[in-house]
mmCIF file of the N, C-alpha and C atoms, coordinates in Angstrom:
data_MODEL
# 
_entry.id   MODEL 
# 
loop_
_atom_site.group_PDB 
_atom_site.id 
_atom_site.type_symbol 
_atom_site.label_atom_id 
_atom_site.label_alt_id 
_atom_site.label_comp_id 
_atom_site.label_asym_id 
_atom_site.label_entity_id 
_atom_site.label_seq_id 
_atom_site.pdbx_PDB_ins_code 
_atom_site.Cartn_x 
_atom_site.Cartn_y 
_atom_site.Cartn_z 
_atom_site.occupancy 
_atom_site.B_iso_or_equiv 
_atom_site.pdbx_formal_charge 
_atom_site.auth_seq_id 
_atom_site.auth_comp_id 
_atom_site.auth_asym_id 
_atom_site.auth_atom_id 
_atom_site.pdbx_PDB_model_num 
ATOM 1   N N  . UNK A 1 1  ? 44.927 32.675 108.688 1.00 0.00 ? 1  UNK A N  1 
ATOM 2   C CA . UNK A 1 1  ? 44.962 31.312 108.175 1.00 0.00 ? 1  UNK A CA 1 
ATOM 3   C C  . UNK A 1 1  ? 44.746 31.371 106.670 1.00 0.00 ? 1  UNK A C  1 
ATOM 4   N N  . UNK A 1 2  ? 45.221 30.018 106.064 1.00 0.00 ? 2  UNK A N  1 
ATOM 5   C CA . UNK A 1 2  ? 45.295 30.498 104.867 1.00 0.00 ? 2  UNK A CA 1 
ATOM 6   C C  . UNK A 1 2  ? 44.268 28.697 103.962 1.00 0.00 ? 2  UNK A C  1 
ATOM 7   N N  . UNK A 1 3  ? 43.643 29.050 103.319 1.00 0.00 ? 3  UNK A N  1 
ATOM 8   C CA . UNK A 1 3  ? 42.631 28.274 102.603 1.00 0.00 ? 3  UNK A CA 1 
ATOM 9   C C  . UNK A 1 3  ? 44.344 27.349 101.616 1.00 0.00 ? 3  UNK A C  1 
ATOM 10  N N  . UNK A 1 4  ? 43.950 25.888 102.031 1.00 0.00 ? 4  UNK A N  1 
ATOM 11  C CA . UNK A 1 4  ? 44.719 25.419 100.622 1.00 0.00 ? 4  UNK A CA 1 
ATOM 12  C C  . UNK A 1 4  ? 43.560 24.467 99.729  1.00 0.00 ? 4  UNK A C  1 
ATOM 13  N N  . UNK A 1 5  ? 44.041 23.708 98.741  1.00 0.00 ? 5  UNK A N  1 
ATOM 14  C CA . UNK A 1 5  ? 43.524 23.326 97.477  1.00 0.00 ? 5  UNK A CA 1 
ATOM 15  C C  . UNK A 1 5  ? 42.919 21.546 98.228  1.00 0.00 ? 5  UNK A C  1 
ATOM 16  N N  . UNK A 1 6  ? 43.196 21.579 99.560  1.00 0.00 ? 6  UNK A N  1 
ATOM 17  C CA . UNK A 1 6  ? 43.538 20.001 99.979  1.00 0.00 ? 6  UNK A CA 1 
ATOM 18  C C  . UNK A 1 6  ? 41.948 20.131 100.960 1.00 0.00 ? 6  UNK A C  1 
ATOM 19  N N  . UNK A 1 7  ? 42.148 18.737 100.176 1.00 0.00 ? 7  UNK A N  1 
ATOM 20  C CA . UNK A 1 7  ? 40.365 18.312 101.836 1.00 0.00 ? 7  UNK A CA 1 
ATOM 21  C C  . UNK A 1 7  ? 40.654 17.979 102.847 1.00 0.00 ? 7  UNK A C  1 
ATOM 22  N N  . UNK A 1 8  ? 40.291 17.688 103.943 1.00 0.00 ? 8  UNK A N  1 
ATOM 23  C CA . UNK A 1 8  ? 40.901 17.451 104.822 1.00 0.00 ? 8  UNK A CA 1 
ATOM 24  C C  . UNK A 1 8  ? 40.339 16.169 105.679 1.00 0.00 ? 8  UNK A C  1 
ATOM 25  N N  . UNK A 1 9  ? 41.219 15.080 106.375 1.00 0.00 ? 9  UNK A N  1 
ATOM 26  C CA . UNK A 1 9  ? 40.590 13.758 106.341 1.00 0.00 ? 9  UNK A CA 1 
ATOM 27  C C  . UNK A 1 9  ? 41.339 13.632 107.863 1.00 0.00 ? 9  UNK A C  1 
ATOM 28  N N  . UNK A 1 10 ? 40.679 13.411 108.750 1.00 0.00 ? 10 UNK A N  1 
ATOM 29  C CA . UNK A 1 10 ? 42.004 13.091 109.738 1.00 0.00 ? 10 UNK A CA 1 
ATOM 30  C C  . UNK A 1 10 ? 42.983 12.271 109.867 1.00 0.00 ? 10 UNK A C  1 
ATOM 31  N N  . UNK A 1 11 ? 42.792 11.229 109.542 1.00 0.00 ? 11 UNK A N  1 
ATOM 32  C CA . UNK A 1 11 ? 43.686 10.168 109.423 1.00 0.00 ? 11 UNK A CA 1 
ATOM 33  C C  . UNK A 1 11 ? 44.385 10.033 108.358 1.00 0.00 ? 11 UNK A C  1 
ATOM 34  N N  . UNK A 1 12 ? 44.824 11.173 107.283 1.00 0.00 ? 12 UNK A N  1 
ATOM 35  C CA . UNK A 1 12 ? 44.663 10.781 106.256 1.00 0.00 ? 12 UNK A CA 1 
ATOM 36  C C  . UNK A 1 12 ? 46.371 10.540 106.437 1.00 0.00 ? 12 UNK A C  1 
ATOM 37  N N  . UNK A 1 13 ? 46.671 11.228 107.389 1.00 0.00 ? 13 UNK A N  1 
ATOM 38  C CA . UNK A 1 13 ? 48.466 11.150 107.226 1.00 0.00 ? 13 UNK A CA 1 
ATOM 39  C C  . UNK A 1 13 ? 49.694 9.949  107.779 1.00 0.00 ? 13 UNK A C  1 
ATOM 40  N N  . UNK A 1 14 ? 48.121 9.455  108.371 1.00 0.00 ? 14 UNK A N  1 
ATOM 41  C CA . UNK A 1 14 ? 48.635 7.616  108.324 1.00 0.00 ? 14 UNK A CA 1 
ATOM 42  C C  . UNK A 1 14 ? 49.160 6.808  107.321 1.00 0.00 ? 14 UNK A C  1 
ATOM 43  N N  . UNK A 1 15 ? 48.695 7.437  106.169 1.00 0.00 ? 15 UNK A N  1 
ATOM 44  C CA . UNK A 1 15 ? 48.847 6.402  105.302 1.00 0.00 ? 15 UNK A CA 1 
ATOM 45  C C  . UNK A 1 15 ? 49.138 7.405  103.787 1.00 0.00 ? 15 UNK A C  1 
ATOM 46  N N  . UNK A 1 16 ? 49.686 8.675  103.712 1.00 0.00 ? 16 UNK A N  1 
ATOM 47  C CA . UNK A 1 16 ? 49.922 9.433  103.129 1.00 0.00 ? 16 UNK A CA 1 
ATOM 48  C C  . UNK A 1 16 ? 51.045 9.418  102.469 1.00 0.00 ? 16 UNK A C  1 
ATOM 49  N N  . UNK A 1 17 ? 50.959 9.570  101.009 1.00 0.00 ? 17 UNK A N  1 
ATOM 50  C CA . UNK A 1 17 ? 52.718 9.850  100.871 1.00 0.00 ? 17 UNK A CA 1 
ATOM 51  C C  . UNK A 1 17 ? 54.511 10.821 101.597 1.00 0.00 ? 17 UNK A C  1 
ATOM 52  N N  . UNK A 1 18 ? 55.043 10.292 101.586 1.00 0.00 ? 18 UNK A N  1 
ATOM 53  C CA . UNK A 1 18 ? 56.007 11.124 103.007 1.00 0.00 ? 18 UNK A CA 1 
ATOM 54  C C  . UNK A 1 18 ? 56.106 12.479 101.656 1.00 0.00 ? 18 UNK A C  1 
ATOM 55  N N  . UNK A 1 19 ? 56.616 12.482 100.637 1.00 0.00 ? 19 UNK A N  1 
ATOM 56  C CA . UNK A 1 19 ? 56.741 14.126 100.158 1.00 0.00 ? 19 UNK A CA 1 
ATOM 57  C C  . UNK A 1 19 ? 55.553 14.313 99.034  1.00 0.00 ? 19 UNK A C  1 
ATOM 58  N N  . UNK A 1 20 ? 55.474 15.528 99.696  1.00 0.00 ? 20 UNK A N  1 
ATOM 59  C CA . UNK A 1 20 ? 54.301 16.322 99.174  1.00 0.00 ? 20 UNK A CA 1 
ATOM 60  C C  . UNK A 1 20 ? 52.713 15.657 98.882  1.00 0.00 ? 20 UNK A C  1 
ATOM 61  N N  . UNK A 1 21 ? 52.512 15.279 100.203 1.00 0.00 ? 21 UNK A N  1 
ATOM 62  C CA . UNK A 1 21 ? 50.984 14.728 100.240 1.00 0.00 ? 21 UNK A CA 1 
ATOM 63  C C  . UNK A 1 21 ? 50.072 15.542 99.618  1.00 0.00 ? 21 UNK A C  1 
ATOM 64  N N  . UNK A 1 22 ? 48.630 15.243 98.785  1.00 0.00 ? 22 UNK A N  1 
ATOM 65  C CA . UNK A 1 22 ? 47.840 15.769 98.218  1.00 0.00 ? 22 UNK A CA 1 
ATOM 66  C C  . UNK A 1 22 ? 46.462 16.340 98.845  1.00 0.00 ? 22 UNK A C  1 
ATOM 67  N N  . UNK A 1 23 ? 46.390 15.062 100.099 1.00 0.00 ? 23 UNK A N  1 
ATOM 68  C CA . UNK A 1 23 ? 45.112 15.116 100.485 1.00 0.00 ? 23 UNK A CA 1 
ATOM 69  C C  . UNK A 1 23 ? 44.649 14.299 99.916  1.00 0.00 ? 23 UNK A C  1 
ATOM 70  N N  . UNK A 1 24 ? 42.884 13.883 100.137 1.00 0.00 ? 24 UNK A N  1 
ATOM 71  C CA . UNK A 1 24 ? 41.993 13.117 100.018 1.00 0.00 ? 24 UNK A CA 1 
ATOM 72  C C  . UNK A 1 24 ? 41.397 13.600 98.767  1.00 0.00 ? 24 UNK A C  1 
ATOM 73  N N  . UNK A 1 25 ? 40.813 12.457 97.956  1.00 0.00 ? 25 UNK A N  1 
ATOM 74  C CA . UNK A 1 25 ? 40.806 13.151 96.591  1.00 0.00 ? 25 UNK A CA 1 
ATOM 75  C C  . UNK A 1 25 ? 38.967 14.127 97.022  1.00 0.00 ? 25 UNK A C  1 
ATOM 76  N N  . UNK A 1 26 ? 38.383 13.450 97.807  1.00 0.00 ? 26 UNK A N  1 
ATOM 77  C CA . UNK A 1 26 ? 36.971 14.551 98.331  1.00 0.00 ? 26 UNK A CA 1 
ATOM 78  C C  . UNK A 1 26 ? 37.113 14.446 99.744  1.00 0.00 ? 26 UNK A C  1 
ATOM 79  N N  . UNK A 1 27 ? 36.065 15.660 100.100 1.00 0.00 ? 27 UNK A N  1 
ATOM 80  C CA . UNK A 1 27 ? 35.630 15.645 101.533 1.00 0.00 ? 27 UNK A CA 1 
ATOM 81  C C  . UNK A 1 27 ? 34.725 16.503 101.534 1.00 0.00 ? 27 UNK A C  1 
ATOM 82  N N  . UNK A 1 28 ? 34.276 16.785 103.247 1.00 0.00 ? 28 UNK A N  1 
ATOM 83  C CA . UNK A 1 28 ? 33.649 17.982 103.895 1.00 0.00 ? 28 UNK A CA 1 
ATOM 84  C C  . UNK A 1 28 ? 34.204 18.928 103.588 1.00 0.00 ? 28 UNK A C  1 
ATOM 85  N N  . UNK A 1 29 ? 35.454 19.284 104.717 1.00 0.00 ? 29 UNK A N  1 
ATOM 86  C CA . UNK A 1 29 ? 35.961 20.033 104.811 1.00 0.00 ? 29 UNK A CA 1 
ATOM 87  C C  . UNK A 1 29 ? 37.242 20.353 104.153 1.00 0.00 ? 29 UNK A C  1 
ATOM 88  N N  . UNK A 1 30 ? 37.782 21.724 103.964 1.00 0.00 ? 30 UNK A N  1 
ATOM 89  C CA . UNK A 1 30 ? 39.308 21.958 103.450 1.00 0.00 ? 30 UNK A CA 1 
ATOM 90  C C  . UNK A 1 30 ? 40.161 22.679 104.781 1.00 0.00 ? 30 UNK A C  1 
ATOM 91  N N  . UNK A 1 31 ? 41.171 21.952 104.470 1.00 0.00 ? 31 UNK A N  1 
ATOM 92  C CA . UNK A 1 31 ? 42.643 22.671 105.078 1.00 0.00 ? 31 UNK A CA 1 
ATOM 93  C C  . UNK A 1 31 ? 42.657 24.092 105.186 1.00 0.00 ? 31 UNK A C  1 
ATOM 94  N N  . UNK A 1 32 ? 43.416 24.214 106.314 1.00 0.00 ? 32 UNK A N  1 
ATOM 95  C CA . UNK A 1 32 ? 43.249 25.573 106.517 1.00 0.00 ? 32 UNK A CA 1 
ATOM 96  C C  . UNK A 1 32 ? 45.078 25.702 107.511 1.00 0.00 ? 32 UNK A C  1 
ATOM 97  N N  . UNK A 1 33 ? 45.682 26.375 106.685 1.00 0.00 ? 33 UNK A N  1 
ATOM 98  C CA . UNK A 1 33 ? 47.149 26.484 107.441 1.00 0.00 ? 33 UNK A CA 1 
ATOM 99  C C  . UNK A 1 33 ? 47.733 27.955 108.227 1.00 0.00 ? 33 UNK A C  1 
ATOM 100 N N  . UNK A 1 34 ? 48.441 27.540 109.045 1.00 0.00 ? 34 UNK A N  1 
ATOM 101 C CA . UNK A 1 34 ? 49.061 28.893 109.332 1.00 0.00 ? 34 UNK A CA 1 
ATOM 102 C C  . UNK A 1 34 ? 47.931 29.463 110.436 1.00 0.00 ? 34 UNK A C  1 
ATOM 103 N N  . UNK A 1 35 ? 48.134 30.593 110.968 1.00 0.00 ? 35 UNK A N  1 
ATOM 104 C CA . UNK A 1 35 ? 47.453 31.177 111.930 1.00 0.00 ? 35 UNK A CA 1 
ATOM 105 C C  . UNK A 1 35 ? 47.169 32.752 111.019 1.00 0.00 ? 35 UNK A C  1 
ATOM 106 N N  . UNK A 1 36 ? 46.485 33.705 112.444 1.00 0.00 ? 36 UNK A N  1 
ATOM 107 C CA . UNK A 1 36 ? 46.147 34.563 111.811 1.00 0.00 ? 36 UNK A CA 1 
ATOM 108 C C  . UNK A 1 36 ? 46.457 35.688 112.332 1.00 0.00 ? 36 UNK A C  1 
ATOM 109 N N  . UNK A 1 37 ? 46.006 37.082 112.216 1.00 0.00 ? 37 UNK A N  1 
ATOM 110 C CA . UNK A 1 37 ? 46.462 38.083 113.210 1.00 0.00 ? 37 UNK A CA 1 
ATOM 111 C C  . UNK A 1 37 ? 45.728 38.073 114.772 1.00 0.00 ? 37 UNK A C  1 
ATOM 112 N N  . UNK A 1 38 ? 44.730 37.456 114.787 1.00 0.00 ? 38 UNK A N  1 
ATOM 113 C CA . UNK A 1 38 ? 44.012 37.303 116.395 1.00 0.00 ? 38 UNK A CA 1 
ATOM 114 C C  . UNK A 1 38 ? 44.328 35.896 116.908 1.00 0.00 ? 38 UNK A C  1 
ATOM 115 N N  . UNK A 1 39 ? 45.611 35.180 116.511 1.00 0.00 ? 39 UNK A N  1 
ATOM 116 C CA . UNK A 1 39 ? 46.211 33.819 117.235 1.00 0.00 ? 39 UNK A CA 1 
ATOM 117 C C  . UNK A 1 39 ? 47.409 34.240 118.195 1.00 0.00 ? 39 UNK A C  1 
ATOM 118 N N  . UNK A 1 40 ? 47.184 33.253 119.347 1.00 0.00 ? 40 UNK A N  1 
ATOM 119 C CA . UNK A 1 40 ? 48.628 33.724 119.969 1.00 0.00 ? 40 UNK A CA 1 
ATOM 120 C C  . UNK A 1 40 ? 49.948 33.231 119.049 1.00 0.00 ? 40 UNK A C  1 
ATOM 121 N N  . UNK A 1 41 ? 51.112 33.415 119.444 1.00 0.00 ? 41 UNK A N  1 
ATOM 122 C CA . UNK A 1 41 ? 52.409 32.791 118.864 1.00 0.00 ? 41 UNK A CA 1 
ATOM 123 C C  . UNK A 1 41 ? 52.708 31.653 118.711 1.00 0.00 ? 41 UNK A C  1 
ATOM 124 N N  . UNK A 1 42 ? 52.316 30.986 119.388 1.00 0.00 ? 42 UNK A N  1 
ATOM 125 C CA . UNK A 1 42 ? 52.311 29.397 119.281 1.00 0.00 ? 42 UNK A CA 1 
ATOM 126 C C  . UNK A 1 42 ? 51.676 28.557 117.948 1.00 0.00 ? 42 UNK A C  1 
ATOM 127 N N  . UNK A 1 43 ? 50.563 29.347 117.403 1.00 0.00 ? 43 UNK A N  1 
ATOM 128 C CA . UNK A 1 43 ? 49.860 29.017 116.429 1.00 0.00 ? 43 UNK A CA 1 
ATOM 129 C C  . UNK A 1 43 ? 49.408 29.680 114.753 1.00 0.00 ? 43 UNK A C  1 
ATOM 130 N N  . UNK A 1 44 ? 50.680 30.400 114.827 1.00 0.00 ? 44 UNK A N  1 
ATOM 131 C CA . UNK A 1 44 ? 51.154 31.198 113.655 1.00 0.00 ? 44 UNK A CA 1 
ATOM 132 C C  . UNK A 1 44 ? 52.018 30.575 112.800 1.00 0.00 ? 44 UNK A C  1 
ATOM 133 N N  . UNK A 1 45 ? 52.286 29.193 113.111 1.00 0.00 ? 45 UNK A N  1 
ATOM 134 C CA . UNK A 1 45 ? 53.432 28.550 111.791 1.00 0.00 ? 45 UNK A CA 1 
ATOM 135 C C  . UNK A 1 45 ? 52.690 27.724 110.534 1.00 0.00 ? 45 UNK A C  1 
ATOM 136 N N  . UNK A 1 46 ? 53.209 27.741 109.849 1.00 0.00 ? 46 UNK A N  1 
ATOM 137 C CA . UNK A 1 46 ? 52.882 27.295 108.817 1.00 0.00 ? 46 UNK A CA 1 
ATOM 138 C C  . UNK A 1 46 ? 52.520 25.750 108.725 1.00 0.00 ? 46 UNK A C  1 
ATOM 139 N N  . UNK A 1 47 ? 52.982 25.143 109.906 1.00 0.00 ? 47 UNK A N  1 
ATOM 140 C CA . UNK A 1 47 ? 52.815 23.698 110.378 1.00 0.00 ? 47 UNK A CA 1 
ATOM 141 C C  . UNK A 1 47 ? 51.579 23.695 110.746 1.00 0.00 ? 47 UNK A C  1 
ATOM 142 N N  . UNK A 1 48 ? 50.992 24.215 111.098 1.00 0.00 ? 48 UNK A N  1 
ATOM 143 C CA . UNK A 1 48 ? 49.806 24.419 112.602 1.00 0.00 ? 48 UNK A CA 1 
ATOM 144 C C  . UNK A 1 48 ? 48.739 24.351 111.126 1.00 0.00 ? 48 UNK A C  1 
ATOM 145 N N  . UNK A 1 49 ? 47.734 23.109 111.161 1.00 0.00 ? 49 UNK A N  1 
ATOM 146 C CA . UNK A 1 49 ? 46.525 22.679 110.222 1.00 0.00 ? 49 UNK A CA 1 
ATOM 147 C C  . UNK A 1 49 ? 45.340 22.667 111.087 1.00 0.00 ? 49 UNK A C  1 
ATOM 148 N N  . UNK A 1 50 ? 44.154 23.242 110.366 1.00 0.00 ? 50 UNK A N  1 
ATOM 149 C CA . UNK A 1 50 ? 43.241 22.969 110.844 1.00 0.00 ? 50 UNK A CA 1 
ATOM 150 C C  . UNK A 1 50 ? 42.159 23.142 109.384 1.00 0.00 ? 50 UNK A C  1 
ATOM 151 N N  . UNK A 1 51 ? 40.683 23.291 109.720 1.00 0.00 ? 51 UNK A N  1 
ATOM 152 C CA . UNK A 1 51 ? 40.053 22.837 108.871 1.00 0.00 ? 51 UNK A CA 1 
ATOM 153 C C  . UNK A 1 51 ? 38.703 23.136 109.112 1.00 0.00 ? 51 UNK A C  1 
ATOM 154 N N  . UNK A 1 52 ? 37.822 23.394 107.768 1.00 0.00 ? 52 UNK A N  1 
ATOM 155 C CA . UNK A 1 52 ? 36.832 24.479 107.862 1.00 0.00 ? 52 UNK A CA 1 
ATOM 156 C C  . UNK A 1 52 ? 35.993 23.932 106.529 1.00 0.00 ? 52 UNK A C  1 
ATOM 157 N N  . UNK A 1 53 ? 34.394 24.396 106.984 1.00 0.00 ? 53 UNK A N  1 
ATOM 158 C CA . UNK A 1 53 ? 33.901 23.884 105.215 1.00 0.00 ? 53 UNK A CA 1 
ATOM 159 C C  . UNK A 1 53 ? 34.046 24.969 104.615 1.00 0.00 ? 53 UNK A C  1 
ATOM 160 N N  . UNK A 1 54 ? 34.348 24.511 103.211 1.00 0.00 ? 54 UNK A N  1 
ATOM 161 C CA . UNK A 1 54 ? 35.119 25.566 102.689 1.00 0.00 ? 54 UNK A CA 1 
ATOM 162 C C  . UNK A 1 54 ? 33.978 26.780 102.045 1.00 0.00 ? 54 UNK A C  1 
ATOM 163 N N  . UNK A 1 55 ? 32.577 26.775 102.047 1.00 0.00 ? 55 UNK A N  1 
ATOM 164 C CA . UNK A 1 55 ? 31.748 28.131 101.844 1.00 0.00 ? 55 UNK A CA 1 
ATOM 165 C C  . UNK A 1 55 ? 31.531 28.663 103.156 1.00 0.00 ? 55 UNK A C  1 
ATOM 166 N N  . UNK A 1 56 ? 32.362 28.790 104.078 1.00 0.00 ? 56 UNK A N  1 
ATOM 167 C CA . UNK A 1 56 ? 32.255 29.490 105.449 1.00 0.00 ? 56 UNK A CA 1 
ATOM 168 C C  . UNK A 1 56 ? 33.529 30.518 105.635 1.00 0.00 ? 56 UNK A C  1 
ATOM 169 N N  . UNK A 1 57 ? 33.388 31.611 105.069 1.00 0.00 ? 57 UNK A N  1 
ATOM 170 C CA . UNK A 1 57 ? 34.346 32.448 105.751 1.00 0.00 ? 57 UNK A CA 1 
ATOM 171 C C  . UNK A 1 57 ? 34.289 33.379 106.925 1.00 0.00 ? 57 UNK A C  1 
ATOM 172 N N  . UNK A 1 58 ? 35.611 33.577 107.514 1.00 0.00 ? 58 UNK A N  1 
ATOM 173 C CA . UNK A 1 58 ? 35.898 34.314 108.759 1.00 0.00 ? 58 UNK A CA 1 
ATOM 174 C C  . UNK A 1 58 ? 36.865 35.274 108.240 1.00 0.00 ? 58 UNK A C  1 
ATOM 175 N N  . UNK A 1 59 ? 36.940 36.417 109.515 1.00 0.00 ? 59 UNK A N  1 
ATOM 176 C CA . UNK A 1 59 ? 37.658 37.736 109.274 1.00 0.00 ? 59 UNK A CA 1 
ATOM 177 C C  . UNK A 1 59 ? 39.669 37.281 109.459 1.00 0.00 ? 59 UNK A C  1 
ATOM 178 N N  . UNK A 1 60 ? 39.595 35.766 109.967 1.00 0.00 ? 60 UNK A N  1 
ATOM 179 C CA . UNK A 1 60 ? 41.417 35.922 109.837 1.00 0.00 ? 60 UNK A CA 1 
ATOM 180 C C  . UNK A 1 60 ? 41.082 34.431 109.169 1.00 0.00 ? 60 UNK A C  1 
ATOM 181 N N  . UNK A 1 61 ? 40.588 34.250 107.969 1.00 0.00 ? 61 UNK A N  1 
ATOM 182 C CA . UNK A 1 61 ? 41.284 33.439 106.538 1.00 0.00 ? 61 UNK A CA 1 
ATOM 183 C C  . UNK A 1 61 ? 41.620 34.349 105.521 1.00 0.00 ? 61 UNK A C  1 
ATOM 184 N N  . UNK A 1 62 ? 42.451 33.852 104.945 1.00 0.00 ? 62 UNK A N  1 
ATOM 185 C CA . UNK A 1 62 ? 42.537 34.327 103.331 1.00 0.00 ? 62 UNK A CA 1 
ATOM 186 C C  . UNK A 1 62 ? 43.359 33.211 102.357 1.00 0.00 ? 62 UNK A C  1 
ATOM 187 N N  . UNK A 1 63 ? 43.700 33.358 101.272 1.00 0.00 ? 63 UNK A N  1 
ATOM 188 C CA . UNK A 1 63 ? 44.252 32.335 100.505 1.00 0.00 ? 63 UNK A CA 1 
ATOM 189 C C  . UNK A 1 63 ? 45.504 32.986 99.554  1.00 0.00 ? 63 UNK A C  1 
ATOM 190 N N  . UNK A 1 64 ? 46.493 32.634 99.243  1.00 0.00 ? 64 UNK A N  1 
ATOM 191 C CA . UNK A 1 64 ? 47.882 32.775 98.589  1.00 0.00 ? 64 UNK A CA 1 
ATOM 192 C C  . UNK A 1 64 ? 47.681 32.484 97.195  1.00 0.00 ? 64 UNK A C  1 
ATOM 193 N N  . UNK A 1 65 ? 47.768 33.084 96.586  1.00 0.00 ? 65 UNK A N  1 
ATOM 194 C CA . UNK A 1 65 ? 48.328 32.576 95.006  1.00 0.00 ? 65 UNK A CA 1 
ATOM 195 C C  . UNK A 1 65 ? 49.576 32.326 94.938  1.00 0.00 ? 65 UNK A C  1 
ATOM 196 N N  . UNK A 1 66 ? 49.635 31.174 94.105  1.00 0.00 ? 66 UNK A N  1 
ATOM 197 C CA . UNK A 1 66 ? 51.215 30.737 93.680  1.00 0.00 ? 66 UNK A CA 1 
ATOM 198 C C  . UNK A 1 66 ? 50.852 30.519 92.114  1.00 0.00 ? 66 UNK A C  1 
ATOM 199 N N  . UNK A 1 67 ? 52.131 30.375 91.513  1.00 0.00 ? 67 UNK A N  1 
ATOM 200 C CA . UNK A 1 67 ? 52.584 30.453 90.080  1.00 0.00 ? 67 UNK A CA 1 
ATOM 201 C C  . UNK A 1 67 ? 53.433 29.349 90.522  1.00 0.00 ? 67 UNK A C  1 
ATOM 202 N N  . UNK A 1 68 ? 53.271 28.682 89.741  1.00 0.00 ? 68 UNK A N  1 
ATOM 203 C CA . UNK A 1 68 ? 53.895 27.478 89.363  1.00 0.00 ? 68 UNK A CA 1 
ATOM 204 C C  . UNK A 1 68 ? 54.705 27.492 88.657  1.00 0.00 ? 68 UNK A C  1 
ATOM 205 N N  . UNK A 1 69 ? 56.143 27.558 88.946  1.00 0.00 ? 69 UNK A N  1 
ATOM 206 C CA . UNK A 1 69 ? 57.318 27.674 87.695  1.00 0.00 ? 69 UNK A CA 1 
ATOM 207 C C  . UNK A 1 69 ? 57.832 26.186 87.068  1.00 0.00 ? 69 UNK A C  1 
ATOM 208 N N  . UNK A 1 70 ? 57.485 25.256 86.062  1.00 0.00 ? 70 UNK A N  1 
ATOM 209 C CA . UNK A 1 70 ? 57.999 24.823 85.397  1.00 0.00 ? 70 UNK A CA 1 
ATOM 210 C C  . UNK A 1 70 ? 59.098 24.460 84.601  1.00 0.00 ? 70 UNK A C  1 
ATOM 211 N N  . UNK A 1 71 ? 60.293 23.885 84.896  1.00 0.00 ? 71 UNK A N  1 
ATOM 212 C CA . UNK A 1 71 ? 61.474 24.317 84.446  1.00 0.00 ? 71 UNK A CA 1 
ATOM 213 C C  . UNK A 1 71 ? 61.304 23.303 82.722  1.00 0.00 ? 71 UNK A C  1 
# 
C-alpha cells in the first residue's frame, strides 16, 4: 500500500470534485492506496483505498515519489 498526501474523510466523495479530488483539507487519518505483497488479488489495484494514522507504520506500506512536470 502506498501512503498519499490526502486525509481521509468518509463521506468525503459525496460531495467531492469529479476530477482530481484533493481530500479534506485536515483529519485523523491519511489515505492509503493500492495493496501490498501479503493482499490477495482482488485488492492490489490502485482503486482499492483505505486508511491509517499516518505515524503508524506497517511492513506492506510505502510511499511513491512523483516529480511534477510543468509544461
Amino acid at each position: 500500500m502506498e501512503w498519499t498526501a490526502d486525509w481521509y474523510l468518509d463521506s468525503y466523495y459525496l460531495a467531492s470534485p469529479y476530477s482530481n479530488p484533493q481530500g479534506p483539507e485536515s483529519g485523523t487519518f491519511r489515505v492509503l492506496r493500492g495493496g501490498a505483497w501479503n493482499y490477495n488479488d482482488d485488492n492490489v489495484s490502485s482503486v482499492d483505498r483505505s486508511f491509517s494514522y499516518p505515524d503508524w507504520g506497517e511492513k506492506d506500506r510505502g510511499f511513491r515519489c512523483v516529480n511534477e512536470v510543468i509544461p
